[in-house]
N, C-alpha and C positions, 0 to 999 in steps of 0.2 A: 221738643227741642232735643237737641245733643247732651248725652251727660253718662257717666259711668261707664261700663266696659262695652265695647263694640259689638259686643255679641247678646247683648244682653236684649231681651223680647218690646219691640215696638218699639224701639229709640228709631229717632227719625232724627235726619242731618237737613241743614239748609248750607247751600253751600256757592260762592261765587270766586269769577275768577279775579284775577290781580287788579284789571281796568274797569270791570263789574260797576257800576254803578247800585242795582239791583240784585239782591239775592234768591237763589232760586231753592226749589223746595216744598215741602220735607220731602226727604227720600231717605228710605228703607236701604239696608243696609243691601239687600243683593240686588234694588236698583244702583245702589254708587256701584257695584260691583260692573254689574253690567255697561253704563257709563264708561266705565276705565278702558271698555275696546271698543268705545266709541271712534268712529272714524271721522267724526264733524268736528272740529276745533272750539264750535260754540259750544257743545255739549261734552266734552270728553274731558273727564276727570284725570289731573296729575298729580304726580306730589306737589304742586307749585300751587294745586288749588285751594283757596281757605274754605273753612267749614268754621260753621259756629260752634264754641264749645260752652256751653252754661254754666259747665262748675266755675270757668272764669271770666264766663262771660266775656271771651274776647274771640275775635277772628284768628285763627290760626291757621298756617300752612299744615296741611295733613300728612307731608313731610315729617313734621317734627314730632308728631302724635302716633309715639311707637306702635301702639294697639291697632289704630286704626287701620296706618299704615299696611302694619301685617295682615290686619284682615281683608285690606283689599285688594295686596301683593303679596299675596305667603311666595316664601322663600318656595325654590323648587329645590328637591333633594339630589344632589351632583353623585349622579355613577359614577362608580370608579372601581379599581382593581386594587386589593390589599397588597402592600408591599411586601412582598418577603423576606422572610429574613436573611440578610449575606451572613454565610460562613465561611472563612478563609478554607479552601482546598490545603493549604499547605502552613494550616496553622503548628503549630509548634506543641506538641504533648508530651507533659511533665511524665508520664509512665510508658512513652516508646522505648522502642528497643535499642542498643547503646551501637554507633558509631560504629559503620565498618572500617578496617585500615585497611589501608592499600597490597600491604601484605595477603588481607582475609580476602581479598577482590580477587585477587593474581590467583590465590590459593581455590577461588570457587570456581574462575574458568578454566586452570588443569584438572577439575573435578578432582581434588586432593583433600575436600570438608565432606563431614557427614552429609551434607545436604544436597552434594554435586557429585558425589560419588556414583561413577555409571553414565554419568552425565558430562561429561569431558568433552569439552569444544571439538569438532565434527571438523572443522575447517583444516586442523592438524593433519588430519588424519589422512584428510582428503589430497593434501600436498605431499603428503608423503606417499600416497597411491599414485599422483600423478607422473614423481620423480620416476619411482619403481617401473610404471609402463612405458615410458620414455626408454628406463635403459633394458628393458626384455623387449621392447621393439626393436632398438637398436641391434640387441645380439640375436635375434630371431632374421633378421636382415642380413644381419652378417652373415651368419650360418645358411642362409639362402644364399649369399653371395659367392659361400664356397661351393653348395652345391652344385651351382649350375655356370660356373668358371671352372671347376676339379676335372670333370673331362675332359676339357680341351687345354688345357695347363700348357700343354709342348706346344701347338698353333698360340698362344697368347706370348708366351716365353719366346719364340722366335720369331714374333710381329709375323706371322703370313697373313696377311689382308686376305688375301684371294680366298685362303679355306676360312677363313674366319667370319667372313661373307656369308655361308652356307651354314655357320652356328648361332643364329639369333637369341640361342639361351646365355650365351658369352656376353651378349652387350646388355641382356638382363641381368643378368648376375652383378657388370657392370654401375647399374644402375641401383641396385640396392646395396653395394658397396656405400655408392655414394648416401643414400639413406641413413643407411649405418653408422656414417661417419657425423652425419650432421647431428643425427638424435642423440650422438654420445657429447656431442659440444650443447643438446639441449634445443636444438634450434624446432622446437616444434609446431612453428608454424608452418609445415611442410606436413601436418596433419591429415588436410587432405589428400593431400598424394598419396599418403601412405593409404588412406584407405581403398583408395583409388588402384594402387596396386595390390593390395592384400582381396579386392574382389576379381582383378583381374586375375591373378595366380589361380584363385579358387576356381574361374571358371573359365579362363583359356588353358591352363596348364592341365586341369585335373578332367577335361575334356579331353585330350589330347591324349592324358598318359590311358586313360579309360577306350580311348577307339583302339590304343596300342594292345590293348588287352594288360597292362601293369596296374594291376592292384594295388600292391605293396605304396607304387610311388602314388600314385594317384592319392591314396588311403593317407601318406608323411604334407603333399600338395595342400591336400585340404584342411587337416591339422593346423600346419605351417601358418597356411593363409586366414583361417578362425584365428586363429590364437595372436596373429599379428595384426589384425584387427579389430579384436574387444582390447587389447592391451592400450590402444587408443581412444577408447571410451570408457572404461570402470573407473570409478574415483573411488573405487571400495576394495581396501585388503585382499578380501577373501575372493571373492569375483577375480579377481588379477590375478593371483593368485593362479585360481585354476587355469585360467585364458597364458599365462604366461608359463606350467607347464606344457597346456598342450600346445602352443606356438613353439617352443624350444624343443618338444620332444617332435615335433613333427616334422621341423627343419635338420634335426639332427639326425633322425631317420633317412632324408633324401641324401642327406650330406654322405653318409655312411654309405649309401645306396651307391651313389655316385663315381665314390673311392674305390671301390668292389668290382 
């Protein structure tokens, strides 16, 4: 008969179901085992089924008989993944570094603190490149504009259409007048034009004065027309810099040339 721990050598169970008239039995502890995946209803062991228990001698649900129970439904062990532990990103420590003021802020992007020294916001600098090429385009423009209006001055001065017809450098000259004028009011979305013309100068005009055999002008053309075209691209001082002496010396050259 049943009695003591479940696992203990040669206990044998009798065991019936709830309408049972008849108990069945003895059975060995890994026959109930076996029983429990029984698929026949008259034979298939549940928690609901009673078994005899000797120490009290009374039928019992093997529900309630934790031992058995477990011996003949051990628990499965539940996989799982360790939590870990949250730590706040933006917790609060007692020994950071103390508070910037808005003052220290301002003062690290003109790079004016030990820390940003050298390091001075790039966007300054870059608008102030932009301004500068805007106005050496403009006077690089203009001074082309006297160039190539300066010999024909008297035909312009006394409106003759007829010969003016025959001076196509007049209604260029013209035209980067108007240039001129716009990039000194700023208007530089006429960017592309400009380069548009500053490639044309370069390679219709410096064509032209080069089949004539003119060195000199050809040599101020090309200048002129470089120089009036990186002045629309550098966002950098020094680059401009140079692009806007040799536009200005090279326009200033033809201009002279012209005058002469």
């Amino acid at each position: 008969m049943s009695g003591g721990s479940p696992e203990s050598s040669g206990t044998e169970y009798y065991i019936r179901g709830l309408n049972d008239t008849e108990a069945r039995g003895p059975f060995s502890m890994e026959q109930l085992r076996s029983l429990t995946e029984s698929s026949d209803p008259a034979k298939n062991v549940t928690p609901e089924t009673y078994f005899y228990d000797a120490t009290s001698e009374q039928w019992l649900q093997i529900g309630t008989h934790e031992h058995l129970k477990s011996a003949l439904w051990p628990e499965k062990k539940k996989m799982g993944f360790k939590q870990k532990e949250f730590k706040a990103v933006n917790e609060e420590k007692t020994d950071s570094a103390p508070a910037i003021t808005v003052q220290e802020f301002l003062a690290a992007a003109e790079g004016r603190t030990d820390e940003t020294k050298g390091k001075k916001d790039k966007s300054e600098q870059m608008m102030k490149a932009a301004q500068w090429g805007t106005r050496s385009a403009a006077v690089i423009s203009l001074l082309s504009a006297v160039a190539l209006i300066l010999p024909s001055i008297d035909l312009v001065l006394a409106m003759d259409m007829a010969k003016l017809a025959d001076k196509p450098f007049v209604y260029l000259g013209f035209v980067d007048a108007v240039i001129g004028l716009l990039l000194l009011l700023g208007v530089i979305t006429i960017y592309p034009f400009v380069r548009f013309r500053a490639v044309f100068g370069l390679g219709f005009l410096g064509f032209l004065f080069m089949t004539q055999g003119q060195v000199t002008p050809m040599i101020a053309v090309a200048a002129g027309s470089t120089g009036l075209y990186f002045c629309t691209i550098f966002l950098s001082l020094i680059p401009l810099a140079v692009a806007a002496l040799v536009g200005l010396g090279g326009m200033a050259m033809l201009a002279t040339l012209s005058y002469s």
